[in-house]
N, CA, C and O atoms as a DFTB+ gen file, in Angstrom:
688 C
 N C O
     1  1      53.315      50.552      73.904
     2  2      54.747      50.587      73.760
     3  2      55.123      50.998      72.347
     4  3      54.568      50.443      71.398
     5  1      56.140      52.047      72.137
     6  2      56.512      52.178      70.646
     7  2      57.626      52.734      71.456
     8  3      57.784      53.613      72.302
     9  1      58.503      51.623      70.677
    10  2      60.111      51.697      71.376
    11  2      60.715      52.438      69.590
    12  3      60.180      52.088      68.538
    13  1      61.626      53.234      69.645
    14  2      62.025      53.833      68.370
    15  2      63.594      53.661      68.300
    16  3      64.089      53.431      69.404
    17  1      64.620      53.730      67.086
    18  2      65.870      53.956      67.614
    19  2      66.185      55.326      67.335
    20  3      65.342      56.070      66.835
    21  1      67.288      55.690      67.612
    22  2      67.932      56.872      67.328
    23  2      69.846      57.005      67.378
    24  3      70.440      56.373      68.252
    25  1      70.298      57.500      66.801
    26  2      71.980      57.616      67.098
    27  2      71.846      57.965      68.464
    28  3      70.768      58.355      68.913
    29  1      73.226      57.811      69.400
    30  2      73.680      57.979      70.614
    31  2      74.438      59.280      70.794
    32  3      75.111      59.732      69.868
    33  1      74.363      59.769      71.731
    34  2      74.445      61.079      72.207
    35  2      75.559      61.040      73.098
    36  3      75.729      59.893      73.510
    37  1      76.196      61.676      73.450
    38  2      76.952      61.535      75.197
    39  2      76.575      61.239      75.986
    40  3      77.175      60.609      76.856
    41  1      75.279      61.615      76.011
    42  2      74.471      61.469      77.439
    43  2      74.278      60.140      77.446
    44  3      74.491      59.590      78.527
    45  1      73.898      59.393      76.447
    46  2      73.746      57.738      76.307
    47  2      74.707      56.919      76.785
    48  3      74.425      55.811      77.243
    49  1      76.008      57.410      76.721
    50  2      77.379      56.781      77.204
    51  2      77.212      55.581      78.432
    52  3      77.223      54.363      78.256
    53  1      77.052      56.330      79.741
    54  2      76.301      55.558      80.783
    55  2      75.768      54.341      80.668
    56  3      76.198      53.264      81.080
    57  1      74.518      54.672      79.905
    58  2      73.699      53.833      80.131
    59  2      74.471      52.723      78.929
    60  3      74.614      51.564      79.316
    61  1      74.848      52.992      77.820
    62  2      75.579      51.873      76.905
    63  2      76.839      50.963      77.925
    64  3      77.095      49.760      77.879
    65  1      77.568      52.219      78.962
    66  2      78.503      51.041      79.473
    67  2      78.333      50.046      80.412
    68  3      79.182      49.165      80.542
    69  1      76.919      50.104      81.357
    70  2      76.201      49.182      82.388
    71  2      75.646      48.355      81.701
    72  3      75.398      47.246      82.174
    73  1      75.223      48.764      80.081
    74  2      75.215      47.291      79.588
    75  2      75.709      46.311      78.926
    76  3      75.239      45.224      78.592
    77  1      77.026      46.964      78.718
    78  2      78.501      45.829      78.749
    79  2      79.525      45.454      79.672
    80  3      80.395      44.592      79.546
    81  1      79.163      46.650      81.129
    82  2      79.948      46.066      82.135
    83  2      79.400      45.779      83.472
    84  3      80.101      45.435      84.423
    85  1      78.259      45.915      83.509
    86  2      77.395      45.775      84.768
    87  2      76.890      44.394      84.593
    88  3      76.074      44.365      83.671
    89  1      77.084      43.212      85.157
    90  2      76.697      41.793      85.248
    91  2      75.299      41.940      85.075
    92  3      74.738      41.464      84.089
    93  1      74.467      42.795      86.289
    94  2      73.300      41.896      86.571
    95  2      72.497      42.319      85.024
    96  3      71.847      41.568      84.297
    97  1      72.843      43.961      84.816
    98  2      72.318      44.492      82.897
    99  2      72.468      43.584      82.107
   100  3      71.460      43.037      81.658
   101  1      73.894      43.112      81.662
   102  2      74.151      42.725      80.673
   103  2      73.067      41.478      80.217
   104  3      72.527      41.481      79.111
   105  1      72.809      40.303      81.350
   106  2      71.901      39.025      81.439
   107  2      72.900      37.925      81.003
   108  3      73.974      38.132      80.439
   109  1      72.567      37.152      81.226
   110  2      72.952      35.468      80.942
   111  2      73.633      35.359      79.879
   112  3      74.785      34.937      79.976
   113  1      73.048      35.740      78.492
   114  2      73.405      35.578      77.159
   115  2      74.663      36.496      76.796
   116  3      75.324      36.323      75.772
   117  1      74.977      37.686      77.929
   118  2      75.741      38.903      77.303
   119  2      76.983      39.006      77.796
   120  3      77.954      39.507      77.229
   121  1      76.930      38.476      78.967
   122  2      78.174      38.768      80.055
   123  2      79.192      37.897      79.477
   124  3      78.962      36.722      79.189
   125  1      80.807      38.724      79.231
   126  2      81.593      38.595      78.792
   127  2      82.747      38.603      79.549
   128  3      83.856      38.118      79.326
   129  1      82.250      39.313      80.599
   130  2      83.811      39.736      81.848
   131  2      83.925      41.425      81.431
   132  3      83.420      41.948      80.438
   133  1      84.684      42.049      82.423
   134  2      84.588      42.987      82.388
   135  2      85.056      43.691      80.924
   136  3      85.925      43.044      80.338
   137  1      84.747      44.535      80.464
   138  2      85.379      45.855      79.534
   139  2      86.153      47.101      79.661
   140  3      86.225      47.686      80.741
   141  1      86.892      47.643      78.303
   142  2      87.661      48.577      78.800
   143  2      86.474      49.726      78.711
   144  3      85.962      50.114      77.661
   145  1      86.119      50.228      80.163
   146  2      85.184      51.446      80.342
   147  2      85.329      52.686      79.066
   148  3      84.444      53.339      78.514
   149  1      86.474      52.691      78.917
   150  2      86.724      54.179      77.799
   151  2      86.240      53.767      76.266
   152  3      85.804      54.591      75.463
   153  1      86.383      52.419      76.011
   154  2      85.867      51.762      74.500
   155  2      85.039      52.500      74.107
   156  3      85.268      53.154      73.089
   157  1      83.512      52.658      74.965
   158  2      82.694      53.397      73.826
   159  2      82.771      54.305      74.092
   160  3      81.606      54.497      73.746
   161  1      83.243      55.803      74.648
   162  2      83.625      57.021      74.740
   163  2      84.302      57.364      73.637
   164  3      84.053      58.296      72.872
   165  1      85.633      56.156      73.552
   166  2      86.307      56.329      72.124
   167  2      85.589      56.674      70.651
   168  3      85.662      57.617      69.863
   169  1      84.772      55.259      70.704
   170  2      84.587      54.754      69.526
   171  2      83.384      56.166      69.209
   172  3      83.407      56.881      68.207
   173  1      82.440      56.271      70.324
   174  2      81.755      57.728      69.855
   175  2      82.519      58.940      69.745
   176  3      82.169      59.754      68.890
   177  1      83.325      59.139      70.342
   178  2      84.189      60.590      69.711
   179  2      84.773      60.182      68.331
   180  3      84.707      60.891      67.327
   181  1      85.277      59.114      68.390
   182  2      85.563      58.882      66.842
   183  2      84.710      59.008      65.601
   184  3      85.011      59.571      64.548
   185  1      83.654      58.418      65.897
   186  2      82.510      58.486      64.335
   187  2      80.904      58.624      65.206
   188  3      79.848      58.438      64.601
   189  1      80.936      58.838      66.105
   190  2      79.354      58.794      66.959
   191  2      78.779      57.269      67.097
   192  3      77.661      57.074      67.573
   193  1      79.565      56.266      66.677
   194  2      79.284      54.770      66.660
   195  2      78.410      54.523      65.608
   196  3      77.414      53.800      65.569
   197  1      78.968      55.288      64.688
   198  2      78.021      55.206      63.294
   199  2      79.260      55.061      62.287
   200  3      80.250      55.694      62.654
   201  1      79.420      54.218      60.868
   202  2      80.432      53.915      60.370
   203  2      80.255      53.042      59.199
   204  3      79.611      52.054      59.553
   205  1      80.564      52.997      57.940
   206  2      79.941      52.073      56.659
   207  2      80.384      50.681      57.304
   208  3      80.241      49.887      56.374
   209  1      80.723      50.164      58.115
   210  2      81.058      48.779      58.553
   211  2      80.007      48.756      59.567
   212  3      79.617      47.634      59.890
   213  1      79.507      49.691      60.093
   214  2      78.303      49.227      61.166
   215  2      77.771      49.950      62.352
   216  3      77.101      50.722      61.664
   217  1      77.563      50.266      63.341
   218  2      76.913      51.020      64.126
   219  2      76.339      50.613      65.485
   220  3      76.335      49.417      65.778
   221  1      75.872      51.490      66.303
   222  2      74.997      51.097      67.196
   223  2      74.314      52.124      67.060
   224  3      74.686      53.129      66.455
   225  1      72.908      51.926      67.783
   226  2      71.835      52.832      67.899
   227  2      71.044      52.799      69.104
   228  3      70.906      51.674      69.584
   229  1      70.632      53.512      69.558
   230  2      69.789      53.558      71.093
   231  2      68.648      53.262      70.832
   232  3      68.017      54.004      70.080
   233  1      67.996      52.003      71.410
   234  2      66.439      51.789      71.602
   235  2      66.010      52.995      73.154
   236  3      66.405      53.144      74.311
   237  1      65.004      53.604      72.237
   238  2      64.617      54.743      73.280
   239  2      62.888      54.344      73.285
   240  3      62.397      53.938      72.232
   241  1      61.996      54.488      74.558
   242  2      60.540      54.451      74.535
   243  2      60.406      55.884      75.571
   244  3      60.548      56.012      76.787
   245  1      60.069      56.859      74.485
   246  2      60.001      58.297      75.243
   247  2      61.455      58.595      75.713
   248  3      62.391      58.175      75.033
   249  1      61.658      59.237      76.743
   250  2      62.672      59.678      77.615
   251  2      63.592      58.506      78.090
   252  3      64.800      58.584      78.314
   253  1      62.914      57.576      78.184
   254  2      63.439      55.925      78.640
   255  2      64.398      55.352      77.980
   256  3      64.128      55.136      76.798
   257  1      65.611      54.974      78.401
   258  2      66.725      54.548      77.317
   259  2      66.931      52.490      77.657
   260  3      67.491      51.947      78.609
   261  1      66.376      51.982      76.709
   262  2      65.685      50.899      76.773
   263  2      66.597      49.696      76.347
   264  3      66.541      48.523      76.715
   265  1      67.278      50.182      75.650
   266  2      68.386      48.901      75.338
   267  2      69.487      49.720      73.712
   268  3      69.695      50.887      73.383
   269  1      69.863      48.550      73.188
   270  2      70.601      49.204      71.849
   271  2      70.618      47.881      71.146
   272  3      70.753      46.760      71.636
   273  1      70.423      48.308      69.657
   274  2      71.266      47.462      68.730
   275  2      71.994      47.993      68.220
   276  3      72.236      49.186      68.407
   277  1      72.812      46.928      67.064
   278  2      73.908      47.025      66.734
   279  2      74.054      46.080      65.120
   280  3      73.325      45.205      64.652
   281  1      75.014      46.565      64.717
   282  2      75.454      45.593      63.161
   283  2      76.467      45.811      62.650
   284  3      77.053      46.832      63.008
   285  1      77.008      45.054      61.739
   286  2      78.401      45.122      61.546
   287  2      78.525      44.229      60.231
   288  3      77.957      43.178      59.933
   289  1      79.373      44.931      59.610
   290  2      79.772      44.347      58.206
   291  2      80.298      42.633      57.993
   292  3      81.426      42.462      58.454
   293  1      79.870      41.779      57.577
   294  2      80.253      40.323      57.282
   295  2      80.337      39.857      56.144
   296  3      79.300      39.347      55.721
   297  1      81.710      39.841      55.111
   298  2      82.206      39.696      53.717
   299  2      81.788      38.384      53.393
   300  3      82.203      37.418      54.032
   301  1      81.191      38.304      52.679
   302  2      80.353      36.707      52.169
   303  2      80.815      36.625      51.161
   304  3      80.117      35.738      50.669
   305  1      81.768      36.994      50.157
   306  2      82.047      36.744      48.959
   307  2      83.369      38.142      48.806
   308  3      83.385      39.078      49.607
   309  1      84.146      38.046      47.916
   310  2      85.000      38.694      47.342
   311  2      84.040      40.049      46.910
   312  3      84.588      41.088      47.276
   313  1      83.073      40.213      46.397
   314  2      82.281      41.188      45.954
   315  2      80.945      41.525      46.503
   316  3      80.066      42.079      45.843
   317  1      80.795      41.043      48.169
   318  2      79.292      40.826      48.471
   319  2      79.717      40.617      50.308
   320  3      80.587      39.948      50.866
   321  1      78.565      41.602      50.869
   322  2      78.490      41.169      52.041
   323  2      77.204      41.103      52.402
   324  3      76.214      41.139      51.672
   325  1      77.311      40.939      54.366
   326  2      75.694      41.195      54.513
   327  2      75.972      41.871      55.901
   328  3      77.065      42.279      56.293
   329  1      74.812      41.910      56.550
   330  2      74.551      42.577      58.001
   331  2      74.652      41.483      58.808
   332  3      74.116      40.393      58.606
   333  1      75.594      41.899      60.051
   334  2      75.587      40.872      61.518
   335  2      74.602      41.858      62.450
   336  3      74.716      43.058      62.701
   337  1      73.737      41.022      62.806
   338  2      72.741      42.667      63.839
   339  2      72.565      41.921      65.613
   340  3      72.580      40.781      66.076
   341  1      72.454      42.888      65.996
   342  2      72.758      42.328      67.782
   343  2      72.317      43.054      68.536
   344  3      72.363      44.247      68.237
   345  1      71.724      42.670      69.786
   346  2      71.001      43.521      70.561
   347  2      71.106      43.242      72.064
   348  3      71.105      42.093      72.504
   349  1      71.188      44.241      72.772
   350  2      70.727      43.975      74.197
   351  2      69.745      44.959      74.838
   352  3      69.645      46.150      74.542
   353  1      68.968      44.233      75.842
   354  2      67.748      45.598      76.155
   355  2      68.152      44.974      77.677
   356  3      68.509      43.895      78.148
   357  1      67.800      46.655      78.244
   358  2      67.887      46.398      79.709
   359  2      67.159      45.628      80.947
   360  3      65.951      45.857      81.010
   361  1      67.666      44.784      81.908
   362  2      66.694      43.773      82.741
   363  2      65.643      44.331      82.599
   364  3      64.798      43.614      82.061
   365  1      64.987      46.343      83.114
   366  2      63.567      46.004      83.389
   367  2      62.752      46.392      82.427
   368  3      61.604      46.792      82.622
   369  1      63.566      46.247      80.820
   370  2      62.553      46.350      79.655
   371  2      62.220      45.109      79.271
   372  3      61.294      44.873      78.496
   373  1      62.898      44.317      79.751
   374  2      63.066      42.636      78.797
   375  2      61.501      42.046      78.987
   376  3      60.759      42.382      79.910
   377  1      61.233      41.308      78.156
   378  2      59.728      40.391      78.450
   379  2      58.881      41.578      77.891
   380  3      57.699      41.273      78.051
   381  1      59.021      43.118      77.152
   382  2      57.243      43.666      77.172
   383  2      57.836      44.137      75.582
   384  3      57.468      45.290      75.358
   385  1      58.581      43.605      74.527
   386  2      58.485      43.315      73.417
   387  2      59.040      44.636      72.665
   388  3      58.402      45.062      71.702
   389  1      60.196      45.276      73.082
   390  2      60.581      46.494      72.910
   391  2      62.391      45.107      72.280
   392  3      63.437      45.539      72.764
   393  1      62.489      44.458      71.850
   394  2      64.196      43.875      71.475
   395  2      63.060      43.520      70.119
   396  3      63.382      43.919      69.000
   397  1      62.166      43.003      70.246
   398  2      61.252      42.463      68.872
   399  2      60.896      43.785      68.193
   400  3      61.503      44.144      67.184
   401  1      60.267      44.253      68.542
   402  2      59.865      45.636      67.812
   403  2      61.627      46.139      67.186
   404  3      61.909      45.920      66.008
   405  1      62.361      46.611      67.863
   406  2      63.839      47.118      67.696
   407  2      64.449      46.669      66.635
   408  3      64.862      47.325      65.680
   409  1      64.513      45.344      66.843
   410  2      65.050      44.192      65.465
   411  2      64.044      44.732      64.425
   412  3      64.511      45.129      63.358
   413  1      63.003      44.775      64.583
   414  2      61.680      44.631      63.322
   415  2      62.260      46.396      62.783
   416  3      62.126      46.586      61.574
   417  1      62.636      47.154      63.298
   418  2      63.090      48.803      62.748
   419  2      64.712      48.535      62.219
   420  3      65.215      49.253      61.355
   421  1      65.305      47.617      62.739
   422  2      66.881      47.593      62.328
   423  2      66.583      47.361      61.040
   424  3      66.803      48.050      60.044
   425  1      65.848      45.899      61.214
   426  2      65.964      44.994      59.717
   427  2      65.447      45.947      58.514
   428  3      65.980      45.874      57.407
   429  1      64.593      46.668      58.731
   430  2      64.140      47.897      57.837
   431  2      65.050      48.976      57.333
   432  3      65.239      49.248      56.147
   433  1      65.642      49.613      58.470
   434  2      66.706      50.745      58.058
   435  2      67.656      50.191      57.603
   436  3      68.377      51.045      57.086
   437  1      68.379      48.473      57.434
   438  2      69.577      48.165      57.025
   439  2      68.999      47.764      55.218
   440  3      69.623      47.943      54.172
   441  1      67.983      47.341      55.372
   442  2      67.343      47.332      53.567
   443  2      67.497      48.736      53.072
   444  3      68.371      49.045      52.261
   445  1      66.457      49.752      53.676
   446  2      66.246      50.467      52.979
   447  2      67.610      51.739      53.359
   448  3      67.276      52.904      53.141
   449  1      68.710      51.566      53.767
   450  2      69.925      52.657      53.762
   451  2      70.799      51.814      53.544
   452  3      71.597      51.934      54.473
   453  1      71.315      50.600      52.508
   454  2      71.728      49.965      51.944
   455  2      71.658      48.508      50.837
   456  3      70.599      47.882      50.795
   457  1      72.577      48.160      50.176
   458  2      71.890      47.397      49.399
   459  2      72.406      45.912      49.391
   460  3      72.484      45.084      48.482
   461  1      72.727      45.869      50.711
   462  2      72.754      44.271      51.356
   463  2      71.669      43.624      50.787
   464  3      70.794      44.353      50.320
   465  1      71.494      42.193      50.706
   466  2      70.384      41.477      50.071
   467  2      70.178      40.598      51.519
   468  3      69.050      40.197      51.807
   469  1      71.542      40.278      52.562
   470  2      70.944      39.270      53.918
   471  2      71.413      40.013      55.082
   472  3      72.421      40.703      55.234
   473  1      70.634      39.773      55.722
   474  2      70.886      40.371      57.440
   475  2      70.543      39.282      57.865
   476  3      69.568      38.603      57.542
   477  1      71.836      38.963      59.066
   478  2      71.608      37.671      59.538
   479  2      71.750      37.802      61.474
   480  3      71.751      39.028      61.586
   481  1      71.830      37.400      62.525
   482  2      71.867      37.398      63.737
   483  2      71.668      36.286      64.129
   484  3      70.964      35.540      63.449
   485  1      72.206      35.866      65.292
   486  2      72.923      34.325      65.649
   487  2      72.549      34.824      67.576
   488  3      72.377      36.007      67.870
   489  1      72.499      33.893      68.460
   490  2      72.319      33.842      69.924
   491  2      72.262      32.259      70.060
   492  3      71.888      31.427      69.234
   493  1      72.902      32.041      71.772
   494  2      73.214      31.038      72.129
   495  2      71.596      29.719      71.841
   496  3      70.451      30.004      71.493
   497  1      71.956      28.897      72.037
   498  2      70.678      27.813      71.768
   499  2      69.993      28.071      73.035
   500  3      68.880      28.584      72.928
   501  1      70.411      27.831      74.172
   502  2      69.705      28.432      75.267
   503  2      68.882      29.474      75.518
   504  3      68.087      29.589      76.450
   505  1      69.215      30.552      74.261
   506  2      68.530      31.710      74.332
   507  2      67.230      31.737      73.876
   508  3      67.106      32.234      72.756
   509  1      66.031      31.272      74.518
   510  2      64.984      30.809      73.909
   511  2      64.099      32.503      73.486
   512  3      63.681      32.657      72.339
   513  1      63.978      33.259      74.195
   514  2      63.136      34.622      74.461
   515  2      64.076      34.834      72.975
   516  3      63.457      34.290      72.060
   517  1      65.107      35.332      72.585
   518  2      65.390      35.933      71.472
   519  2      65.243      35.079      70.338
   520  3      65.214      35.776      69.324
   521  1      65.112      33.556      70.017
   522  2      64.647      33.214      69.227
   523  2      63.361      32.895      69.115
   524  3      62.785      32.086      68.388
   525  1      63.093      33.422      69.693
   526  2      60.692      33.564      69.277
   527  2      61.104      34.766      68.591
   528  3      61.021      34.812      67.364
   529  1      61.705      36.114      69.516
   530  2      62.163      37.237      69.324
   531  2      62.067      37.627      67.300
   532  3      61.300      38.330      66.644
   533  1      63.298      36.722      66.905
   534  2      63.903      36.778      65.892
   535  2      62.883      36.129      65.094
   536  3      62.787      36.466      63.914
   537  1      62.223      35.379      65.497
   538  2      61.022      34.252      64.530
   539  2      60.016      35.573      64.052
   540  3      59.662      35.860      62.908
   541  1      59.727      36.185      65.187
   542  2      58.636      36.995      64.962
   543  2      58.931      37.682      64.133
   544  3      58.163      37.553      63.180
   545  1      59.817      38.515      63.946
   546  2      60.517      39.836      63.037
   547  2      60.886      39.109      61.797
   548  3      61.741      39.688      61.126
   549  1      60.382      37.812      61.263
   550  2      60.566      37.366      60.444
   551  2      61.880      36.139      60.020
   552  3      61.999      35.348      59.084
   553  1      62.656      36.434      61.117
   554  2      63.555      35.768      60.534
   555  2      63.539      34.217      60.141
   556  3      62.613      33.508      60.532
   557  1      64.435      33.773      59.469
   558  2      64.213      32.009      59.456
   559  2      65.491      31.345      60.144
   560  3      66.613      31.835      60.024
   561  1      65.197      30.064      60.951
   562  2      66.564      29.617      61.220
   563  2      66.983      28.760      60.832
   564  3      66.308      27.791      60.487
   565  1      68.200      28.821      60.758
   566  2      69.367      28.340      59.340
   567  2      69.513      27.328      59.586
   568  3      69.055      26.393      58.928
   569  1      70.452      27.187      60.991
   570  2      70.777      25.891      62.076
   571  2      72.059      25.892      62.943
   572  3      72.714      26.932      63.001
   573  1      72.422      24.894      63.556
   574  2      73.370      25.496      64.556
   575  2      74.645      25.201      64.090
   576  3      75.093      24.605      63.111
   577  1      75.205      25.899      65.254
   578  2      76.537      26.420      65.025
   579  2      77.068      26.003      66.037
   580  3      76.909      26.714      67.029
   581  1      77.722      24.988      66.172
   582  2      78.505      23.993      66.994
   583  2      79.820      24.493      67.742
   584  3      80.976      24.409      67.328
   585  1      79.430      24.959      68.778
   586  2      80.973      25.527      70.064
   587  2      81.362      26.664      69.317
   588  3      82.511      26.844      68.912
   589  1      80.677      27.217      69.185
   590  2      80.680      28.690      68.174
   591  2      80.901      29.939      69.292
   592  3      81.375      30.964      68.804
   593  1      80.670      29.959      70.441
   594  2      80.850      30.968      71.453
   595  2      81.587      30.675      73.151
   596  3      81.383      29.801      73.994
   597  1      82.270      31.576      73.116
   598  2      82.669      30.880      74.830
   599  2      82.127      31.761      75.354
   600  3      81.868      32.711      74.615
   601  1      81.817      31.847      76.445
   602  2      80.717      32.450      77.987
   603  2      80.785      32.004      79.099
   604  3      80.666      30.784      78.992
   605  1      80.935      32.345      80.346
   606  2      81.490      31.903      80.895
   607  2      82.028      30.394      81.236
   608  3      81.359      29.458      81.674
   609  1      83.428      30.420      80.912
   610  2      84.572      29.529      81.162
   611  2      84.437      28.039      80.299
   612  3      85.146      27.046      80.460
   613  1      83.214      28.224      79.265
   614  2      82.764      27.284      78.271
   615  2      82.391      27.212      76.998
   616  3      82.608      28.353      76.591
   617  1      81.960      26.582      76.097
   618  2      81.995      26.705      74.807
   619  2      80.196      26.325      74.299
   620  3      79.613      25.271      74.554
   621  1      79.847      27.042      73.846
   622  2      78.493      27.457      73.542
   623  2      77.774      26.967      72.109
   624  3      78.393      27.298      71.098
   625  1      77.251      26.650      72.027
   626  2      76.281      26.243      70.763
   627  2      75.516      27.348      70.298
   628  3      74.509      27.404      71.003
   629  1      75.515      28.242      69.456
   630  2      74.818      28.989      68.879
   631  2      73.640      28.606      67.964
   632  3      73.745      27.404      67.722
   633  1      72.371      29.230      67.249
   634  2      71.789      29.492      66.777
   635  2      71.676      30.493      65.261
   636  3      70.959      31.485      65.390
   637  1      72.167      30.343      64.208
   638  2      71.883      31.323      62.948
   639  2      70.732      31.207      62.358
   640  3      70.040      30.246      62.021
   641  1      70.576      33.021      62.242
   642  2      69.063      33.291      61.339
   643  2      69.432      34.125      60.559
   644  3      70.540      34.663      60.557
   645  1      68.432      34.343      59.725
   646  2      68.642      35.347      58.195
   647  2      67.509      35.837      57.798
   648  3      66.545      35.236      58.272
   649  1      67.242      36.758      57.060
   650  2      66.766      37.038      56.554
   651  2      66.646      38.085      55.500
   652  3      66.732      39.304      55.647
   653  1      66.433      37.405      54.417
   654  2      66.899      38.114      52.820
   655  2      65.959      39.314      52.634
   656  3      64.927      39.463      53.288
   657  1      66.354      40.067      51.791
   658  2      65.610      41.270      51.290
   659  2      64.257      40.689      51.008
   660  3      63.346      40.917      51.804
   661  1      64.055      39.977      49.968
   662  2      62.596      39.120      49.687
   663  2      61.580      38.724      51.124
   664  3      60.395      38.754      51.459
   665  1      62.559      38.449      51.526
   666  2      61.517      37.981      52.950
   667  2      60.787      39.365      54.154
   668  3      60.178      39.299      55.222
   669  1      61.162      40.290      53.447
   670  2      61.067      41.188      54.366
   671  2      59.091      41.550      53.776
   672  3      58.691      41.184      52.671
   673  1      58.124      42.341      54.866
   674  2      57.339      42.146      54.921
   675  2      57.258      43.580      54.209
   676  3      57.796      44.487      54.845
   677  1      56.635      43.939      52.920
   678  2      56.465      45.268      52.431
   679  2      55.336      46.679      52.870
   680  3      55.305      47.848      52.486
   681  1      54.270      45.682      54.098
   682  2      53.554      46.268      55.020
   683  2      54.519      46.629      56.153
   684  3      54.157      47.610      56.802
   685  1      55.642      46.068      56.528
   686  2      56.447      46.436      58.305
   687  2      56.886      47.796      57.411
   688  3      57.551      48.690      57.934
């Protein structure tokens, strides 16, 4: 497996909107209720979903369009921010280590094509697969985050992780 990212194309469109509006894609952790279908059509004719506040990118393995991450600007100080990073991979990539690998290439390209010092990413406590996920790629966890998310028709306990420039592995 060598899952890679790349910017999104048109042709990617599709497959990005079944996995914010198709239930059984999205999984447990993602489903939000439906979306406005045209959102990311927009947002890629607008800047290609690339933007100094943040981005998405296509996890691709060959021809195979495998899932996406994502990140987004979070002001930590009057003079200082960091990276929010997020991911979803599709039902029949999940379990063969293509969201771990993905994270392990984000956390890299957000060091080295900026000069953030923390990238951080957060998922429900329930979400056990993405926090091994996130352990592996280095991250550390912070601690929870108390009714921090609603999902369906309830209020959710989250999970925060981080990980600083220092911690990053100078062999990945």
């Amino acid at each position: 497996m060598t899952s890679e990212l790349r910017p999104v194309t048109e042709d990617d469109l599709p497959f990005f909107n079944r996995l914010f509006n198709d239930q059984e894609s999205t999984g447990l952790h993602q489903w939000y209720g439906w979306q406005d279908p045209h959102r990311l059509r927009r947002r890629w004719e607008d800047n290609g979903m690339l933007n100094a506040d943040g981005g998405m990118l296509l996890i691709a393995e060959g021809d195979d369009r495998v899932g996406l991450v994502s990140w987004s600007k979070q002001t930590t100080s009057s003079i200082s921010y960091c990276w929010e990073m997020g991911l979803i991979v599709a039902p029949e990539f999940r379990g063969k280590g293509h969201g771990t690998q993905a994270q392990r290439l984000l956390v890299r390209y957000l060091f080295d094509h900026s000069t953030v010092n923390r990238v951080q990413a957060s998922t429900e406590v329930s979400n056990l697969a993405e926090q091994r996920a996130l352990e592996k790629v280095g991250f550390t966890r912070e601690g929870v985050l108390r009714g921090i998310g609603f999902r369906a028709g309830e209020w959710h306990d989250g999970v925060l992780y981080s990980m600083i420039r220092a911690d990053l592995d100078p062999r990945s």
